[in-house]
C-alpha positions as CSV (number, residue, x, y, z in Angstrom):
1,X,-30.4,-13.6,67.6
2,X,-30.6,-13.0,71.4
3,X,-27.4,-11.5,73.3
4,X,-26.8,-14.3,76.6
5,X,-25.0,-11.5,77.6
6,X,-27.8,-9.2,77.9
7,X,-29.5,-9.9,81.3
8,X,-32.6,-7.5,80.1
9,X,-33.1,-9.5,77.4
10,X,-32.9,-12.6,79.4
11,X,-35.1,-11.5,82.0
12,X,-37.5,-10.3,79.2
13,X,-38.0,-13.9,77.9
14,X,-38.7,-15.5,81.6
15,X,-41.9,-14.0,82.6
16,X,-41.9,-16.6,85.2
17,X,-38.1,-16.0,86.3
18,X,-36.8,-19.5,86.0
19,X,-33.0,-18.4,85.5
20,X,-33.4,-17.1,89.0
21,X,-34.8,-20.3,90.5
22,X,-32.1,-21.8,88.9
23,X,-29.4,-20.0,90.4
24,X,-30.4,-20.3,93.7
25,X,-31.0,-24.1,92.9
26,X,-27.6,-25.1,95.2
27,X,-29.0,-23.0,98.2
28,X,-32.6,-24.8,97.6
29,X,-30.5,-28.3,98.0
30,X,-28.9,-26.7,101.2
31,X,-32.3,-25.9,102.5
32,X,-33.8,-29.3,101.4
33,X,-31.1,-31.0,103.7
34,X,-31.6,-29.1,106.2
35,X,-35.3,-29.0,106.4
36,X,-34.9,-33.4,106.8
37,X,-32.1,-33.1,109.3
38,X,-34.3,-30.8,111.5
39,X,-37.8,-32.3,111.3
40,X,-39.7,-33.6,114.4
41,X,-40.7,-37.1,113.3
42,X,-42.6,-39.5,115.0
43,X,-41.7,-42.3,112.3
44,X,-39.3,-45.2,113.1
45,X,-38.0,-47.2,110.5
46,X,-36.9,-50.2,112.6
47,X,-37.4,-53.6,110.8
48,X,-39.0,-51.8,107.9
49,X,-38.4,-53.9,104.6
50,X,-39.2,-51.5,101.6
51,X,-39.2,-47.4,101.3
52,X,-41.7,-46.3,98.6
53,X,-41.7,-42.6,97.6
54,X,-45.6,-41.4,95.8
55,X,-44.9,-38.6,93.8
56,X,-45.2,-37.4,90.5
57,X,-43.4,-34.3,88.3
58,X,-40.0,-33.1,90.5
59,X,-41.6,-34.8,93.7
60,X,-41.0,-38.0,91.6
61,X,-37.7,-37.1,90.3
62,X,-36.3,-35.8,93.6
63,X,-37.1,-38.9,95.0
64,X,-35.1,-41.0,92.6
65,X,-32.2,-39.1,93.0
66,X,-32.7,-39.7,96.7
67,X,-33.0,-43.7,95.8
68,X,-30.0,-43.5,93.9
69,X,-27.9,-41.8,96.2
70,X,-29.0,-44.2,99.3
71,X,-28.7,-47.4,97.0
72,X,-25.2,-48.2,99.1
73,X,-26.4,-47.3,102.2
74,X,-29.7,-48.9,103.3
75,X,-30.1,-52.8,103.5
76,X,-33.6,-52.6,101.6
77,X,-35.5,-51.7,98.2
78,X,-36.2,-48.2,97.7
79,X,-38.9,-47.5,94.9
80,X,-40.9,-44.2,93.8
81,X,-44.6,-45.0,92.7
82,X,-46.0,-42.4,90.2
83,X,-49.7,-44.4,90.6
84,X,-52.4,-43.8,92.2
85,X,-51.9,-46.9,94.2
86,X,-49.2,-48.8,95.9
87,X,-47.7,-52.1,95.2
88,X,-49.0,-55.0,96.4
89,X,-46.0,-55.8,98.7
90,X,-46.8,-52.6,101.2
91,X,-48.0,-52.9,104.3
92,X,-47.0,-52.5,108.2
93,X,-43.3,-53.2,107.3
94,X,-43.1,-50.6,104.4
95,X,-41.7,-46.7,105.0
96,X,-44.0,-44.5,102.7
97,X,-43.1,-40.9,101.7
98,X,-46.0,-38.9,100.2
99,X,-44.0,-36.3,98.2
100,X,-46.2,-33.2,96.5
101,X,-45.3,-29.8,96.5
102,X,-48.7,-28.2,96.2
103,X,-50.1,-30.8,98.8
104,X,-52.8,-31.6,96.1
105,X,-51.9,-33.8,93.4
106,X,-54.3,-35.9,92.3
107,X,-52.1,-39.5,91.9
108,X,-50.3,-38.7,95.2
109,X,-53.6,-38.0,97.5
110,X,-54.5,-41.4,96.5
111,X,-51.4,-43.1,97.1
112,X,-51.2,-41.4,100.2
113,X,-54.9,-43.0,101.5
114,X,-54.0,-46.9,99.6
115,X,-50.8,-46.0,101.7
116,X,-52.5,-45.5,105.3
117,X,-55.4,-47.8,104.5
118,X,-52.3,-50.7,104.2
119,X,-51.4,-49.6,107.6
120,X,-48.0,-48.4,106.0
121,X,-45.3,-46.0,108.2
122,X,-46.5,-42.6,106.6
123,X,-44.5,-39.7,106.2
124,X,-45.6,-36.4,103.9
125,X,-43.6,-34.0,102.5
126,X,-45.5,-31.1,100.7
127,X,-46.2,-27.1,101.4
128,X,-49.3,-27.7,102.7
129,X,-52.7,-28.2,100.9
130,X,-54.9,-31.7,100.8
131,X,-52.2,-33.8,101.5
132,X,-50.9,-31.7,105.0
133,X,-54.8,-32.0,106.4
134,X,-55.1,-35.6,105.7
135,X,-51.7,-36.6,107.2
136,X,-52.9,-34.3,110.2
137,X,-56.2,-35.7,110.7
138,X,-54.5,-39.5,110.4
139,X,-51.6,-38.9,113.0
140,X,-48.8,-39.5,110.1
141,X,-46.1,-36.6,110.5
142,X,-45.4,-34.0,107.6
143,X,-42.2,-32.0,106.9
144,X,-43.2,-28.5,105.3
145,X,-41.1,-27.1,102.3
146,X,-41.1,-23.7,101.6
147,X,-44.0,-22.5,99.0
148,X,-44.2,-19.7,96.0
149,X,-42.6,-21.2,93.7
150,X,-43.1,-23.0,90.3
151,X,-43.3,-26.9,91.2
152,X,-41.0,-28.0,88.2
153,X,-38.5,-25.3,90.0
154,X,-38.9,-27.0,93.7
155,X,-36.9,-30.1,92.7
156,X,-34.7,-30.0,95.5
157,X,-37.2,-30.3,98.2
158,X,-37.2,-33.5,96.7
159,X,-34.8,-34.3,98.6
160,X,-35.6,-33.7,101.7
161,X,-35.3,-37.2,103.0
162,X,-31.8,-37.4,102.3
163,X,-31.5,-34.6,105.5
164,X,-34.2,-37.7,107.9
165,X,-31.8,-40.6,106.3
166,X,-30.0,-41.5,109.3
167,X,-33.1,-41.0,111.6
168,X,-35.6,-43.1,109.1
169,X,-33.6,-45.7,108.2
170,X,-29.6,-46.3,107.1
171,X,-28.6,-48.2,110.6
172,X,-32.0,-48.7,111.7
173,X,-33.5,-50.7,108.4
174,X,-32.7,-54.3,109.1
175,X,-32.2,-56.4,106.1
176,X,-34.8,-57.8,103.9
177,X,-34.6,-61.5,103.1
178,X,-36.3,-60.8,100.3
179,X,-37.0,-57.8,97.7
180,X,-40.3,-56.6,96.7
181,X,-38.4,-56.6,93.4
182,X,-35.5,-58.3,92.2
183,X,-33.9,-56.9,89.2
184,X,-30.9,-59.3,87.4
185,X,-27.4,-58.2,87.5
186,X,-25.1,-57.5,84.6
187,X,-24.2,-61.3,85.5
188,X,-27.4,-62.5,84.6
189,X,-27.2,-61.8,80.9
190,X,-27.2,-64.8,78.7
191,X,-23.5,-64.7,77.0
192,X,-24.9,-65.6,73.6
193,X,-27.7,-63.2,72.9
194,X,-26.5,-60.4,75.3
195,X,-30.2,-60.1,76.8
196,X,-30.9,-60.6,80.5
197,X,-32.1,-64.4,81.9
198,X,-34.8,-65.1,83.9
199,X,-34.3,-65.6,87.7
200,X,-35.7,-68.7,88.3
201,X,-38.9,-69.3,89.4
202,X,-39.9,-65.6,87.2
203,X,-42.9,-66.7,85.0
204,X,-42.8,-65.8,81.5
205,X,-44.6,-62.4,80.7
206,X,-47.4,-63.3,78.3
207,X,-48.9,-61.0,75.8
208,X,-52.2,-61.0,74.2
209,X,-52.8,-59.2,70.4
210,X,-49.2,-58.0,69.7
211,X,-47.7,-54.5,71.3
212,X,-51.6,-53.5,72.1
213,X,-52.1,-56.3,74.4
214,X,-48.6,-55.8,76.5
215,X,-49.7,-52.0,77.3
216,X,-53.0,-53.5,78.8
């Protein structure tokens, strides 16, 4: 049985020394922050109607954490697309942030070009690689995050757009009169089964040949 105690041993078993990354996890936070609050951006978010962050792995994650912080704070939707495409709903009106640590992840490059082939408000957050020269070559600003480490031990660059907020949107995102997605309150729930009504107007979701054909 290992000794916790024994930082040797510890050290021993983390060839890729993720109990340090993880203790300087707080000061990586601090740095995210104040990476946002100091980045030249070009991008306005006035009269913007959706924010979509394209990520995947910790890009992904940060950027849910950043939607779930903001949910009381900006007047529109917030999503994060793991997809090599974007929704249908964006377009001129929609705030994109590419997220991807290594600048080349596969899913995220092409969200990135549906993104500025929509004519979407482009923003890129990464250390550099595919994603940096694209946004370069296309005139959509990119924040750099530090590099060298693992990318499941950059999570906190994920959040980097909490540090932009105020600059991006908060005051300046006007309300949307209507939501790329509308998702039914706790209110909505039908008081004898317990389960969630449909808005009105929702079709019914069909599915063809059992659990196979709702995957399709």
């Amino acid at each position: 049985m290992m000794n916790l105690d024994d930082t040797g041993a510890l050290r021993a078993g983390d060839p890729s020394g993720m109990l340090g990354h993880l203790e300087g996890f707080p000061e990586q936070l601090e740095r995210a922050l104040e990476i946002g609050r100091r980045a030249t951006l070009t991008l306005s978010g006035r009269g913007a109607r959706a924010v979509v962050v394209a990520g995947m792995g910790g890009s992904a994650i940060g950027g849910e954490i950043a939607a779930a912080h903001l949910a009381g704070s900006i007047s529109v939707p917030m999503i994060v697309v793991r997809n090599y495409e974007m929704p249908a709903f964006v377009g001129a009106d929609t705030v994109v942030v590419a997220a991807s640590y290594s600048g080349n992840t596969e899913e995220t490059l092409a969200a990135y070009r549906d993104a500025h082939a929509r004519g979407a408000r482009v923003l890129c957050v990464t250390t550099g690689g595919e994603l940096a020269a694209r946004a370069a070559d296309d005139g959509h600003d990119v924040i750099a995050i530090p590099g060298g480490l693992p990318p499941r031990a950059a999570l906190g660059y994920g959040l980097v757009p909490l540090g932009f907020r105020s600059r991006v949107w908060g005051s300046r995102l006007t309300p949307a009169r209507t939501s790329p997605t509308r998702w039914p309150s706790a209110a909505a729930r039908s008081p004898r089964t317990g389960r969630r009504r449909r808005p009105r107007g929702t079709p019914r979701r069909r599915s063809r040949g059992g659990f196979a054909g709702a995957c399709r």
